[in-house]
N, C-alpha and C positions, 0 to 999 in steps of 0.2 A: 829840344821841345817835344817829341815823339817823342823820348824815353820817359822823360816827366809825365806826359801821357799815360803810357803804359803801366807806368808803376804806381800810378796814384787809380787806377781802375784796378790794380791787383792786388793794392793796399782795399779798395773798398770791396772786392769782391772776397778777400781772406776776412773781413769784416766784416762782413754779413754774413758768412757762412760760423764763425765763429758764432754770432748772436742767434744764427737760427740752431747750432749746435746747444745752445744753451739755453735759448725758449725752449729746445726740444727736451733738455733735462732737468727745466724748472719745472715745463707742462707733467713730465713723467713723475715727478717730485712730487706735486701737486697731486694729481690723481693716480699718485702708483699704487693707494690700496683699493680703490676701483678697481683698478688693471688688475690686480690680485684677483680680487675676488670674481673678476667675470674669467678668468683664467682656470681656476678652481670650477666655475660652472662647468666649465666647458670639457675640462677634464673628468666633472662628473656628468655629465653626457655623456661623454667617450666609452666611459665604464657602462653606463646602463644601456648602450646601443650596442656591442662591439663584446660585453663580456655578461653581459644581464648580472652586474653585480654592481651594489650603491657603492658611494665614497662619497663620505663626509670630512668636512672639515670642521667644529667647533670656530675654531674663531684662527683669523689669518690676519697677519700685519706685520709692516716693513720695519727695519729695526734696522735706524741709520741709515746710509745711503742706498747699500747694496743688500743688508742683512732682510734675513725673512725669517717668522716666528709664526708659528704652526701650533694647536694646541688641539687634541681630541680627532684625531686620524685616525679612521675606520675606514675599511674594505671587509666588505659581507656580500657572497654572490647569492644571489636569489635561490632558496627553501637551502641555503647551507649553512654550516660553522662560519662564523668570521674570520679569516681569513688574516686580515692585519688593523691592531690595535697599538694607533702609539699617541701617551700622551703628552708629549712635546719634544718640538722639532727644531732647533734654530739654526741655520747655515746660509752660507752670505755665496754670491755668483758674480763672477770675472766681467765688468760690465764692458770692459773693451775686445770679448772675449763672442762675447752675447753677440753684441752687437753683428761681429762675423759671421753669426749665425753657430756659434760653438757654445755646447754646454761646459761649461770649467767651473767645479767647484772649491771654493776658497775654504770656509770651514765649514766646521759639522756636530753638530751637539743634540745627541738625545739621549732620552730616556723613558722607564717606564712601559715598555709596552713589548711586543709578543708576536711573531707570524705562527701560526697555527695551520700545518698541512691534515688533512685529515680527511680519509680513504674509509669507508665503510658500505652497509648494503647500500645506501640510499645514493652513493658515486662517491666523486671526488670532488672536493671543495675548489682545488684550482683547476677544474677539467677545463673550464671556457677557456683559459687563457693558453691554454695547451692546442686544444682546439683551435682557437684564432691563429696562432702562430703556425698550425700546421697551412689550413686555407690559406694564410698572405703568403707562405712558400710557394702553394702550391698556383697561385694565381702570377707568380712570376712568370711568366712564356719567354718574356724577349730571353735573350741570352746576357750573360753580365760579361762587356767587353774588358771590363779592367781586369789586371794580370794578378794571378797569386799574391803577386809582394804588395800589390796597392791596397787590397783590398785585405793583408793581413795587417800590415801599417793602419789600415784606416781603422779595424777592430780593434787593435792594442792602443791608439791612440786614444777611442773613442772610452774607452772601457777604464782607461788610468784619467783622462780628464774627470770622470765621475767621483776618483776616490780626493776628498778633500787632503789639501796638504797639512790641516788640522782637524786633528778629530778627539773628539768624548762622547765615550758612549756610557752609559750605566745602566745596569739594570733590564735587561733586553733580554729577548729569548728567541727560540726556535723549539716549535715542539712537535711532534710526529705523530700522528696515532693512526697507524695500515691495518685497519682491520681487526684493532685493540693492541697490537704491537706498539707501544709505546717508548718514546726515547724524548728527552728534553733536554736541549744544550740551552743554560743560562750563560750568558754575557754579563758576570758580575762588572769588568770595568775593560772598557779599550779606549788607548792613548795614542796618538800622534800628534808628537811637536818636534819640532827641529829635527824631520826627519827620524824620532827616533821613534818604535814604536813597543808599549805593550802592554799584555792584556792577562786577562785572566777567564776561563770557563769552567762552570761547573756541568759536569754529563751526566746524567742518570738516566739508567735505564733498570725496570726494576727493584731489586735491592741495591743494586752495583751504584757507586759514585767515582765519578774520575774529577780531576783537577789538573786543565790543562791550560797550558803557559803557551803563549807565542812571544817571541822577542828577539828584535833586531832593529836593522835600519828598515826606512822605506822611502823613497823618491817620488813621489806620482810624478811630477812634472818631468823627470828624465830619466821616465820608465827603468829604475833599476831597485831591486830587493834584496839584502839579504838577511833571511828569516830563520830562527830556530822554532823547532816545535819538538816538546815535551812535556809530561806531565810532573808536578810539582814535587811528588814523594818520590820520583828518581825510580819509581816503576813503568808496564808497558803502557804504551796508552794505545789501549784498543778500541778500533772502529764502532761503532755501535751501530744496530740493527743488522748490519750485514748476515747474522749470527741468528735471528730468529725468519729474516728474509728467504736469505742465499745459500744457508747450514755454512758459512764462509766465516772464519774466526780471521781476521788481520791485527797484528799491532807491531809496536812496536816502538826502541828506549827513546830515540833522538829522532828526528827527520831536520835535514839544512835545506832552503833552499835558495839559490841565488840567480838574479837575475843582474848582469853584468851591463847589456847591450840588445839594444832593439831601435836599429838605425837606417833609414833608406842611403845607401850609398848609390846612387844614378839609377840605375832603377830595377835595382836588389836589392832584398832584406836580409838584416844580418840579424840574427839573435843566436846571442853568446851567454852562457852562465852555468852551475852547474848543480848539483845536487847528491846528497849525502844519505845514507840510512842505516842506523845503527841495530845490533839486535833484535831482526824482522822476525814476525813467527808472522806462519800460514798454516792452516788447515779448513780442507775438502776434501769430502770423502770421493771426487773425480781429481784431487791432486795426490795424496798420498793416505794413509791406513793412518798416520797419526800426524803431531805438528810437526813442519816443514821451518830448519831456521837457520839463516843466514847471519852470522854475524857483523858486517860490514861490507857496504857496498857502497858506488860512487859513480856518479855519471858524469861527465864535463861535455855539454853538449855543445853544438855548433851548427847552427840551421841558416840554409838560404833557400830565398825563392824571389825566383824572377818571375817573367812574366807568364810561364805555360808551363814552371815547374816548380816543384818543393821537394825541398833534398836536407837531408840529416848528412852532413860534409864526413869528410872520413880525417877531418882534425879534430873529430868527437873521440873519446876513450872512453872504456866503460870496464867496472872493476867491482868483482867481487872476492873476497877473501884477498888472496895470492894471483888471482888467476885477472888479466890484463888485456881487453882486446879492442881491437877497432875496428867499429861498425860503419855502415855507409848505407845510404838506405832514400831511393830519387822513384817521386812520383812523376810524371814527366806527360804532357798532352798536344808536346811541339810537334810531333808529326801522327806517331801511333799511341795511345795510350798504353805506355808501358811502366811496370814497377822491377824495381829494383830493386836489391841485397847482397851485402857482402859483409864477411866478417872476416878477421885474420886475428889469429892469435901468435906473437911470434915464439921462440923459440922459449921454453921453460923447463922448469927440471919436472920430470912425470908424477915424482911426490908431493912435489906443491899442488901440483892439477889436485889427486886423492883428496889431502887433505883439507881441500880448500871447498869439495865438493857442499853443499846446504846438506846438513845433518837432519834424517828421513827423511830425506828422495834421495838415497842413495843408502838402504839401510846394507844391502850386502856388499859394499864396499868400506865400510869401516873398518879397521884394523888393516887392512889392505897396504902393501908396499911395495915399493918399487922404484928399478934403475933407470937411471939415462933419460933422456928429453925427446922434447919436439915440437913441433907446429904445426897449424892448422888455419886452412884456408878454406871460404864460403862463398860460393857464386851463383845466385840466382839470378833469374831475368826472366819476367813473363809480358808477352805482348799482349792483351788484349783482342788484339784484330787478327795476331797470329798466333793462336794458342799452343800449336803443336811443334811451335819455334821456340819452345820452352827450353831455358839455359839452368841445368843445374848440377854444379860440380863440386865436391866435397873431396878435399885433398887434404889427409895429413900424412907428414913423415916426420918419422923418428930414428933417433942417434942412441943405440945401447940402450931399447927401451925394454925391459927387462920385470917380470912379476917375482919379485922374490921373498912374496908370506902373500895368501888368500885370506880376504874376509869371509864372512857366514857362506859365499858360496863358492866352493873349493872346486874348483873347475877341474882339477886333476882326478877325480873322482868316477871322473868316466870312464876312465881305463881299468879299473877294476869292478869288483860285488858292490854290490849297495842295491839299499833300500828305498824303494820308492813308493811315496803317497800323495796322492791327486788329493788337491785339496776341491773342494764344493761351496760353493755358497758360504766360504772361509769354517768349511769341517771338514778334516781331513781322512780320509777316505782309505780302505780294506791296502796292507803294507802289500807291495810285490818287490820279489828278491828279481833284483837285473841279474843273472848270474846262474850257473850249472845247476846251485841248489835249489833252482824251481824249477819245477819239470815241465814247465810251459813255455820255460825261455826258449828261443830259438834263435841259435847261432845263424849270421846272415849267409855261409854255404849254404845254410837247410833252409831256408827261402826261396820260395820259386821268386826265377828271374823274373816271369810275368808281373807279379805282384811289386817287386822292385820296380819294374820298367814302367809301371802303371803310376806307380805313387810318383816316380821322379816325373814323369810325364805332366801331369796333372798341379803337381805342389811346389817340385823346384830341377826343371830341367836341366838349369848347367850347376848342378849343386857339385859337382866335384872339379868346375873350373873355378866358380868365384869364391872373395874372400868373406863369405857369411852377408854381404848385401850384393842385389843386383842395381846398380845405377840408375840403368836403362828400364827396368820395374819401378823406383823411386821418379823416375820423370816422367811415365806414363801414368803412374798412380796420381802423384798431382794436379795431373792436368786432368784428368776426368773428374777430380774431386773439386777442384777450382770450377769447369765446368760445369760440373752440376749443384754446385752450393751447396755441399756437404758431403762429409766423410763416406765413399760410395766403394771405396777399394783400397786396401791396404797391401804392402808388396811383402808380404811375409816370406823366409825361404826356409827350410829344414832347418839349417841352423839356431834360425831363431825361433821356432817351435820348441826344437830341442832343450834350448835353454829355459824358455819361458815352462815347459813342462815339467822340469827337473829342479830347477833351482828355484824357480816364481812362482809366486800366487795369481790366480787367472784373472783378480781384479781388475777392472778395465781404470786404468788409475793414469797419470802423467811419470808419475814414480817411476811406475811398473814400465811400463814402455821405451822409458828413459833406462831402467836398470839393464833393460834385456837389450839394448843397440850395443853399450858400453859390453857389457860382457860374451858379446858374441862375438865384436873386432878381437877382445880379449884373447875367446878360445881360437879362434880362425888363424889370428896373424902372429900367433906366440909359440904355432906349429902343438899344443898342450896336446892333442888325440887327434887320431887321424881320419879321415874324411871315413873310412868302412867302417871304424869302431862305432864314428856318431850316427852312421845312418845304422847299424848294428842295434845300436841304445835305442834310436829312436821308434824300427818296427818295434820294440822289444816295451815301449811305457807307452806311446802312443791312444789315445781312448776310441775306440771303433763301434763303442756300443754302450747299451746302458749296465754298471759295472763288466764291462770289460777293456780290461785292457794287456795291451800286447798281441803281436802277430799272433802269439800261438793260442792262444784265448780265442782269439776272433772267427781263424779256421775252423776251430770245434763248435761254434756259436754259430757261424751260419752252413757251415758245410759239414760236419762233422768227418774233418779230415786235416792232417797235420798240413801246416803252409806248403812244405814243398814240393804238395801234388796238386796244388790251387790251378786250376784252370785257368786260360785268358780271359772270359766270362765274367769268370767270380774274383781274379782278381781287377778287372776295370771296377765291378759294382763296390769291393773293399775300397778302393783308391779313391770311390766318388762319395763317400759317406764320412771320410775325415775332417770337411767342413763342421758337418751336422751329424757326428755319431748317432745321436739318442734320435733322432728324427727319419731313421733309413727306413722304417716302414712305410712312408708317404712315397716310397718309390715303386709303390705295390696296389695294384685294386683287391676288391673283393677276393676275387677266385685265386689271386697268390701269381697273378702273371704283373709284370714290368709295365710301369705306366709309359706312354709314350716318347713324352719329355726327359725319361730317366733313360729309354732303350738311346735315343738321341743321343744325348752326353754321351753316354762310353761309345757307342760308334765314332763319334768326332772324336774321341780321344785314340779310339784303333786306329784309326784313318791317323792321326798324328804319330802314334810309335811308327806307323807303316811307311810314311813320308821318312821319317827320320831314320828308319833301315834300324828302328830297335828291336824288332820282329820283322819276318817275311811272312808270303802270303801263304807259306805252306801252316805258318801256327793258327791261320785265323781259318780250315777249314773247319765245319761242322761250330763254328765260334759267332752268333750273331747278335753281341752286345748286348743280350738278357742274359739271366741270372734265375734260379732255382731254388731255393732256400732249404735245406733240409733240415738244418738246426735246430736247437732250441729256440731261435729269434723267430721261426718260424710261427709260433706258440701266438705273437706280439700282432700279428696281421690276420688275428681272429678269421679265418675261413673254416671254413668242413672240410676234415681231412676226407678224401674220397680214395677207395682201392685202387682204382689207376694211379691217382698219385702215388701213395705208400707205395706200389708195386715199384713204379717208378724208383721212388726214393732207395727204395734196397737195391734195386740190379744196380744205380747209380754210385752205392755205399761197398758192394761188395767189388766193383770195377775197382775202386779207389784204392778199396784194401789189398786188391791184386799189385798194382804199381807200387805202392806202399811196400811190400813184401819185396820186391824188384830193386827195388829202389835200395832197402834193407842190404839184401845179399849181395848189390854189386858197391858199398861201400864198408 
């Protein structure tokens, strides 16, 4: 009797929830184009309170149960361009979806209409909404407790619910116009049914027309893609704007991209998939002097993130040309805020690496050849909270690795004559013979040691231990440049001066920087010229001034006297102007004495050879880290020459020429 009871009160209470489920969907039946249209108000509300721009809708009504029909959609912010015109809209919404409180859209059909960004004196047409989105950021205080992976699950989910799993679009645009920079992508047609999708774009910018294709599958509902993108005549299909923006050329024949996987498994996010790119070009005039092009490359990524971290897994591979390597790469905020990297290339043949290099960013490596293999590994690790606990170790070895033909720059070249020309402002500048036949060369015997012992002081102390980089300069350089949010110090050492002055243009380029690391391991670790010849070449092309260059140039320029009778004095103040050659007279007041901040420098630098037992205290009497100038650079620091000086300058000229003579007869 009790169960009879119970079941016939669960029969009428499943009864009445039914009927009021259904007066609830007859009531919404009934007046859902009310419900529209105060929904529409309210949304244009939203717009004139929140972004001071109107939104109109022509006319609005339900189509079918769930469908909705939209006709005359305008967005215009106040005293601007309009912003968004479309003249119809039809797409239908997941009503047990809604109900959840989730937007899910089913389909999607428009056409006719246009967003319009557009940037001139008067501002920007979508500045409010930029603006608004900054304020609700920054009005967030609390802290947001949920973990990396919930809250990247929630954006992927949130973002694929919007794309309908049908779609027609025709006739739609985007058009751009930054300050009369004009660029317009037409949407002549986009398809999605049955998961398949595709489309067609016309680009113009200019005179230029491109025709670009997308075509593949697409999933919304179990987030997965995979997409080709190309342009229709099997040419490159290049970025547009970037080129009148960013002076930045991109394109390129194919791009793939797929998304495989984006899954919470207990409470980590997995996202798997991977992506393709066929004959890229790039050119910037901060990346290389002409286009930069990679033939084929390939990423298979692998991403997790739990609750207090985000990691690029190291079951990611990444490939370009020949060359094969696996990345690892964890943001992490479980105890200290620290970031991570690593890379490993395993073992390969050294020719493949060559020829596999992006054709110009690597223009003096082509033709380039060579034996035997190796591998390479990459470890960083920076802590946030411990910045000076900076991990960075760069390891490769090789098996029979072997240079056997040089490209454009023949490294073997050091060891004998040759012709050097400083290039300028990319013009290339007055020939100097490295070699006996200029009577300015000077062999590193006939260099005073002082001037040696100054320069390595100052530019690369243990140049005759390491292999052309110092580590331990690479991980303090970082970390001040990290610290201070910008490139504040670079670890340059002789060797790679050397090369950059001899073989490279001084363009401040990614090329260039990139050419000059490669070919200094090159000369250092292949034994090519020995550690006195380079620093030999080096006093010998080195720029000290304005057109001069070489040790023996520079002597007669400021002292008027051959290097090997250079003072400790005069060789600190030479050592201290290789930074800023053309700029050493700002080391000088009026009357021709040493500014303070300049006498400074070379004192701390005495004090350093004299620590370091590279000089004794006997070299530094009558020696107090000023300088004299009797040269013609003299000329550059406009004062009045005065007869105490002159007078000076000759007893000082004729001492020199005394040692000079001395020096002469005892060799």
């Amino acid at each position: 009797m009790q169960k009879r009871k119970i079941k016939k009160i669960l029969v009428i209470t499943l009864s009445a929830i039914v009927v009021l489920i259904a007066l609830g969907f007859a009531g919404f039946f009934i007046f859902r184009n009310t419900i529209l249209e105060k929904a529409i108000s309210k949304a244009s509300h939203k717009f004139e309170q929140q972004y001071n721009s109107e939104f109109k809708v022509q006319q609005a009504q339900f189509k079918g149960f769930s469908g909705i029909a939209l006709q005359g959609i305008t967005l215009v912010p106040q005293n601007g361009d309009t912003l968004l015109n479309i003249q119809s809209l039809n797409t239908s919404v997941n009503l047990p979806q809604a109900l959840l409180g989730k937007i899910q859209l089913g389909k999607l059909y428009m056409q006719d209409g246009y967003i319009s960004l557009v940037r001139n004196k008067n501002g920007k047409n979508f500045n409010a909404f930029i603006n608004a989105a900054k304020s609700k950021k920054q009005q967030k205080t609390e802290p947001n407790t949920k973990s990396y992976a919930e809250r990247a699950h929630r954006l992927i989910k949130r973002a694929f619910n919007l794309i309908p799993t049908d779609i027609a679009l025709k006739n739609l645009s985007l058009k751009l116009n930054d300050m009369e920079r004009r660029v317009t992508i037409d949407l002549e047609e986009l398809n999605l049914s049955d998961k398949q999708l595709t489309s067609s774009f016309l680009v113009k910018e200019d005179d230029k027309q491109q025709n670009w294709k997308v075509k593949g599958m697409a999933d919304p509902r179990h987030e997965a893609a995979d997409l080709d993108f190309y342009n229709n005549d099997s040419t490159h299909i290049e970025i547009p704007y970037l080129k009148k923006r960013l002076n930045l050329t991109t394109a390129f024949k194919k791009l793939h991209l797929n998304l495989q996987e984006a899954d919470m498994k207990g409470d980590e996010l997995y996202i798997k998939g991977y992506a393709s790119i066929n004959d890229l070009l790039i050119n910037h005039p901060k990346i290389a002097s002409k286009d930069v092009v990679l033939d084929s490359a390939r990423f298979e990524y692998s991403i997790i993130a739990g609750e207090k971290f985000i990691a690029l897994d190291s079951a990611s591979v990444a490939q370009f040309n020949k060359v094969t390597f696996t990345p690892f790469a964890k943001f992490s905020t479980e105890q200290d805020t620290i970031y991570q990297l690593k890379a490993h290339i395993p073992e390969m043949q050294a020719q493949d690496f060559i020829s596999s290099l992006p054709k110009g960013l690597f223009s003096n490596f082509e033709g380039m050849q060579a034996e035997g293999s190796f591998n390479y590994s990459l470890d960083f690790t920076y802590n946030k909270n411990k910045p000076n606990d900076l991990v960075f170790e760069s390891d490769l070895n090789k098996k029979g690795l072997k240079i056997t033909k040089y490209g454009a720059a023949d490294l073997n070249k050091l060891n004998g004559t040759f012709t050097y020309r400083a290039i300028e402002n990319g013009v290339r500048q007055r020939p100097i013979i490295v070699g006996e036949e200029n009577p300015n060369f000077t062999p590193l015997e006939h260099i005073s040691p002082y001037i040696q012992k100054a320069v390595l002081t100052s530019e690369d102390p243990s140049f005759f231990q390491h292999n052309g980089f110092i580590a331990e300069a690479f991980r303090e350089s970082i970390i001040k440049n990290i610290k201070s949010k910008k490139f504040a110090r670079g670890a340059s050492t002789i060797s790679m001066q050397l090369v950059k002055n001899v073989f490279l243009t001084r363009e401040k380029t990614l090329s260039r920087k990139l050419e000059e690391i490669l070919l200094v391991y090159i000369l250092e670790n292949n034994r090519i010229v020995s550690k006195q010849r380079m620093l030999e070449v080096y006093f010998n092309v080195i720029e000290w001034g304005p057109d001069v260059y070489g040790i023996g140039e520079a002597a007669q320029y400021y002292f008027q006297k051959p290097p090997i009778i250079l003072s400790l004095d005069e060789s600190l103040f030479l050592a201290s102007i290789i930074p800023r050659p053309k700029k050493f007279m700002w080391q000088f007041d009026k009357s021709g004495n040493m500014k303070p901040h300049a006498h400074q420098h070379n004192n701390f630098i005495m004090g350093l050879m004299l620590r370091r037992e590279l000089i004794t205290a006997q070299d530094t009497i009558n020696q107090d880290g000023k300088a004299e100038l009797y040269g013609a650079a003299r000329a550059r620091l406009n004062i009045v020459q005065t007869d105490t000086i002159a007078q000076k300058r000759q007893d000082s000229l004729e001492i020199d020429r005394t040692i000079y003579d001395l020096y002469n007869k005892a060799y």
